[in-house]
C-alpha positions in Angstrom: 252.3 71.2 70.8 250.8 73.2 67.6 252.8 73.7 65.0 255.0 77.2 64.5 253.7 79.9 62.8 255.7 81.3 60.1 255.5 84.8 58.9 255.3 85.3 55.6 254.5 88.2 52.7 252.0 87.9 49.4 254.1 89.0 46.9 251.9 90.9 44.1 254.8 92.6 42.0 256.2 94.3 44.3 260.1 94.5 45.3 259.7 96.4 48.0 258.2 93.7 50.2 261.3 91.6 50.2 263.4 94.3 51.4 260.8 95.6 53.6 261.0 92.3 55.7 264.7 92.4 55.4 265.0 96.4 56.7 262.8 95.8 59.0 263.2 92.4 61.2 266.4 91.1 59.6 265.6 87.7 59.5 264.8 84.8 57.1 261.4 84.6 55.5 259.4 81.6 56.4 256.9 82.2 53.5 256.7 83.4 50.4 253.0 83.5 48.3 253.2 83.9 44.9 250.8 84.6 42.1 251.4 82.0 39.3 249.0 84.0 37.1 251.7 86.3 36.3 255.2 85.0 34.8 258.7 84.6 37.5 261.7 85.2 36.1 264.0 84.9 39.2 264.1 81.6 41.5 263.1 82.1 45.1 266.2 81.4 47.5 265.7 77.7 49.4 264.2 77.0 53.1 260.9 79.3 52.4 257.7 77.7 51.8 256.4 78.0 48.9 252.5 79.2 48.4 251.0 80.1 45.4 247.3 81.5 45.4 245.5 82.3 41.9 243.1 85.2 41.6 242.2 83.7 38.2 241.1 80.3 39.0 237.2 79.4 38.8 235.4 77.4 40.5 232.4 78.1 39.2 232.6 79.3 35.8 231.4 76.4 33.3 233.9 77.7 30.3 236.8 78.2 32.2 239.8 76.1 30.5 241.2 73.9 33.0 243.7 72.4 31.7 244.6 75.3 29.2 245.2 76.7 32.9 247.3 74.7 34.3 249.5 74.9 31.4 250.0 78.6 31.5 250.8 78.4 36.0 253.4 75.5 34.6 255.0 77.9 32.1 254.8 81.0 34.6 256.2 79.5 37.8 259.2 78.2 35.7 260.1 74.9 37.6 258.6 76.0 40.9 256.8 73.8 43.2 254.7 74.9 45.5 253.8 73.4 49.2 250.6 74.3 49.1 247.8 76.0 46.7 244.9 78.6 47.1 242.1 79.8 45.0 239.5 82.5 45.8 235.9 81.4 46.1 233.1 83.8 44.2 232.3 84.4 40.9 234.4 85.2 38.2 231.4 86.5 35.9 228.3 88.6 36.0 225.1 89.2 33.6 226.9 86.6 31.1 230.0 88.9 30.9 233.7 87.7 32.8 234.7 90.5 35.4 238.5 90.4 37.0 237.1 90.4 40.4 235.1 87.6 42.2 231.7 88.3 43.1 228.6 86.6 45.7 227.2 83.3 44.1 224.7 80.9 45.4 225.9 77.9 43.6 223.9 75.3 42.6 224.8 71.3 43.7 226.5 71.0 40.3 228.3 74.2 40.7 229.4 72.7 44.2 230.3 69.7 42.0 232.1 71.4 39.8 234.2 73.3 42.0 235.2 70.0 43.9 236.2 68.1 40.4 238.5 71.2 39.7 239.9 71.3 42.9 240.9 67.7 42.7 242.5 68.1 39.2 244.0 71.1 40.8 246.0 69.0 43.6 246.5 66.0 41.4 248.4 68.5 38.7 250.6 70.2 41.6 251.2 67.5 43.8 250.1 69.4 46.7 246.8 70.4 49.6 244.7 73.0 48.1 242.7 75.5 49.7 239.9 78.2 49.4 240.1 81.6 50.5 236.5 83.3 51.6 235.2 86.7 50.0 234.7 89.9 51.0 231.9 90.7 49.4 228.2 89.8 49.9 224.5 90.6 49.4 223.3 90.3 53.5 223.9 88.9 56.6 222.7 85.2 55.5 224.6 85.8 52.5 227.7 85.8 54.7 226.5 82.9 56.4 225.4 81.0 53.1 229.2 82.0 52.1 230.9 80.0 55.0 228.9 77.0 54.5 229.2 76.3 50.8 232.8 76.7 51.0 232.8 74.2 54.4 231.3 72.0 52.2 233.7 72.3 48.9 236.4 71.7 51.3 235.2 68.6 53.2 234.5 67.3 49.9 238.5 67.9 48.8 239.7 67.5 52.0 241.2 70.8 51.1 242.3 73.7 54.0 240.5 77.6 54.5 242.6 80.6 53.5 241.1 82.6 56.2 241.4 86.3 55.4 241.0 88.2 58.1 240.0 91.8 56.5 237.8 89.8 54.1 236.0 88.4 57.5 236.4 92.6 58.7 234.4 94.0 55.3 231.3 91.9 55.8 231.1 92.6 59.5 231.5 96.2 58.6 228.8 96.4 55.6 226.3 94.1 57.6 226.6 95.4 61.5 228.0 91.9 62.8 231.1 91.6 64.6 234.2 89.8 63.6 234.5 87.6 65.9 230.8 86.6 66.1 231.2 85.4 62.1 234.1 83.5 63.4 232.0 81.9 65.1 230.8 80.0 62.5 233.9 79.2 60.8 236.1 75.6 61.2 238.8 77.2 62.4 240.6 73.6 63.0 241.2 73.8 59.4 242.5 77.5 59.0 246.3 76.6 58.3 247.2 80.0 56.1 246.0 83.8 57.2 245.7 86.9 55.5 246.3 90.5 57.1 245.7 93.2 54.8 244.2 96.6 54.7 241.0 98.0 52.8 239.0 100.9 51.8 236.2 102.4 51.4 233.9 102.8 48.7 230.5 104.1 48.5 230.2 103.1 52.6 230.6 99.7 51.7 234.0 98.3 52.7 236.1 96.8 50.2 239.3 94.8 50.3 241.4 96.7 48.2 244.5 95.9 49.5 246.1 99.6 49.1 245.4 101.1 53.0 246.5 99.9 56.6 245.2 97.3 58.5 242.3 98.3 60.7 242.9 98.8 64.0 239.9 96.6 65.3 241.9 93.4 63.1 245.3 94.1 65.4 243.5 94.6 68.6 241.6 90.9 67.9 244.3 88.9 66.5 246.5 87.6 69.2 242.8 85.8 70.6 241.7 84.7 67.2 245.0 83.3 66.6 244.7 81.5 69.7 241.8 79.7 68.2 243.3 78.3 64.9 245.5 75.1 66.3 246.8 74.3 63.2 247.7 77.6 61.9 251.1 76.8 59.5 251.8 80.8 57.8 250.3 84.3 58.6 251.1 86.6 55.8 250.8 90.4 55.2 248.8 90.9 51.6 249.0 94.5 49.9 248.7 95.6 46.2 252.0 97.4 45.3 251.5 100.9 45.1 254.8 103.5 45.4 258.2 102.5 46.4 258.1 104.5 49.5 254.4 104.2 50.5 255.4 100.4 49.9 257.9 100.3 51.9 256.6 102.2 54.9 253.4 100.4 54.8 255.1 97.1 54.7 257.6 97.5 57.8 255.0 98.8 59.7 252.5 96.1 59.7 255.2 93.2 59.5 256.5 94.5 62.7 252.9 94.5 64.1 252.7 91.1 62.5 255.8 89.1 64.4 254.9 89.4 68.3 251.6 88.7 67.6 253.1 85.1 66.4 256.3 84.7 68.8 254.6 83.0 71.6 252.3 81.0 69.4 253.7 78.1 69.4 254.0 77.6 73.2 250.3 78.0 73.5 247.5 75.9 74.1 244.7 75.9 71.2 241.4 77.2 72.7 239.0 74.3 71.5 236.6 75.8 69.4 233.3 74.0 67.0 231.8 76.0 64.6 228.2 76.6 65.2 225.5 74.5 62.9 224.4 76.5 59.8 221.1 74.9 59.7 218.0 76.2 58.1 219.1 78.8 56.4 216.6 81.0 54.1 216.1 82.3 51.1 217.5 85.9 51.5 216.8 89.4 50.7 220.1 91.2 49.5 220.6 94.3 51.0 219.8 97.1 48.0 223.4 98.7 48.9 225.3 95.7 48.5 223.7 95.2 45.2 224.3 98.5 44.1 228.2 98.2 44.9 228.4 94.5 43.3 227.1 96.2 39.9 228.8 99.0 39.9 232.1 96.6 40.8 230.9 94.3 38.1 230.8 96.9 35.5 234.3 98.5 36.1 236.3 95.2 36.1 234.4 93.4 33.0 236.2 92.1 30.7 
């Protein structure tokens, strides 16, 4: 029997998604994702698992304070523990300058290194499995590719879990002509135990995962068979950057009700079997001159 599949919301700042869920299905919360880059002043109620998933962590970035880090999470989440932890793979920095978003890297074996030693301190300091979620953006189709392997391999190495996000997944089969559940294809999906739905935009026709529009149709039609092929799937949670009350709101109740029936049955399931295909021989690659123009542009606007 595979374990059940709790619903749960990414909470960015915004009120409105805790009474969205209540408005709308009128029963407990199974999960609850914080942020523990930005201060909490109220305690969450009891019986919710707790994740927390940091959109300022590095991996990869060699001055990144660790420990100063950790500190700051401690002092923010006031007390709270959390079940489990996530940090987004990418880079944090670009041309020598930081950015605020997280950007295509090759790393190199002491990067990979790197990130594994700081995942470990990571889990040792919180008690707790830690996980990666993968990126939206890349430079090509092998970049994709290149993407899913080095973070198989940071994992492995942690015996960490994926964060798989499913519109992150959507954007690079959009901006490279490969379909979603071909990439998928390629993923360890045995070791998918959190899921992100979310919604997106465009922007310059290159998809981005902005957070701020509805979920595409193509990721609803797909989802009750991709989540047939994630046995130990624990929480699937609706992500979205707070915008309006009311756009909030409405946005919110709509795709949590889309959300629940696609997990109700879950449970009683069978997991489809699935191995990940071998990445094995893969080349040097030639980024595709749009993606490089978005991934400057993107790197210019958020620099800090």
């Amino acid at each position: 029997m595979r374990p059940r599949v709790e619903v749960g919301l990414s909470l960015t700042g915004s009120a409105s998604h805790t009474m969205a869920w209540v408005l709308a299905l009128g029963r407990s919360l199974g999960a609850i994702e914080l942020n523990p880059d930005l201060p909490r002043k109220k305690i969450l109620p009891p019986n919710h698992s707790l994740l927390m998933h940091s959109i300022k962590f590095s991996l990869f970035r060699r001055d990144f304070d660790l420990e100063g880090w950790c500190r700051s999470v401690q002092k923010n989440t006031a007390g709270l523990r959390p079940d489990y932890f996530t940090v987004h793979y990418g880079a944090d920095w670009h041309e020598g300058s930081r950015v605020s978003t997280f950007l295509p890297i090759t790393p190199t074996p002491q990067e990979i290194d790197l990130a594994c030693d700081r995942l470990n301190y990571l889990a040792s300091q919180f008690q707790c499995p830690v996980g990666i979620e993968n990126l939206a953006l890349a430079l090509s189709q092998e970049d994709c590719l290149r993407q899913i392997e080095v973070i198989e391999t940071i994992r492995e190495r942690v015996n960490g879990y994926l964060l798989l996000d499913l519109h992150n997944l959507f954007c690079q089969s959009v901006n490279f002509g490969m379909g979603l559940s071909e990439i998928l294809t390629w993923i360890n999906r045995d070791k998918v135990l959190e899921v992100h739905v979310s919604g997106g935009s465009m922007y310059k026709n290159f998809r981005r995962d902005t957070h701020d529009g509805e979920v595409p149709e193509e990721i609803w039609s797909q989802l009750p068979q991709i989540l047939t092929t994630l046995p130990n799937l624990r929480w699937a949670l609706f992500e979205q950057l707070p915008m309006d009350f009311l756009s909030d709101l409405i946005l919110t109740t709509n795709s949590l009700r889309r959300l629940l029936p696609c997990l109700e049955n879950l449970s009683s399931t069978q997991a489809i079997p699935t191995r990940p295909k071998p990445l094995l021989g893969l080349k040097h690659h030639t980024p595709d001159q749009r993606a490089l123009e978005v991934v400057s542009l993107l790197a210019k606007k958020w620099k800090i």
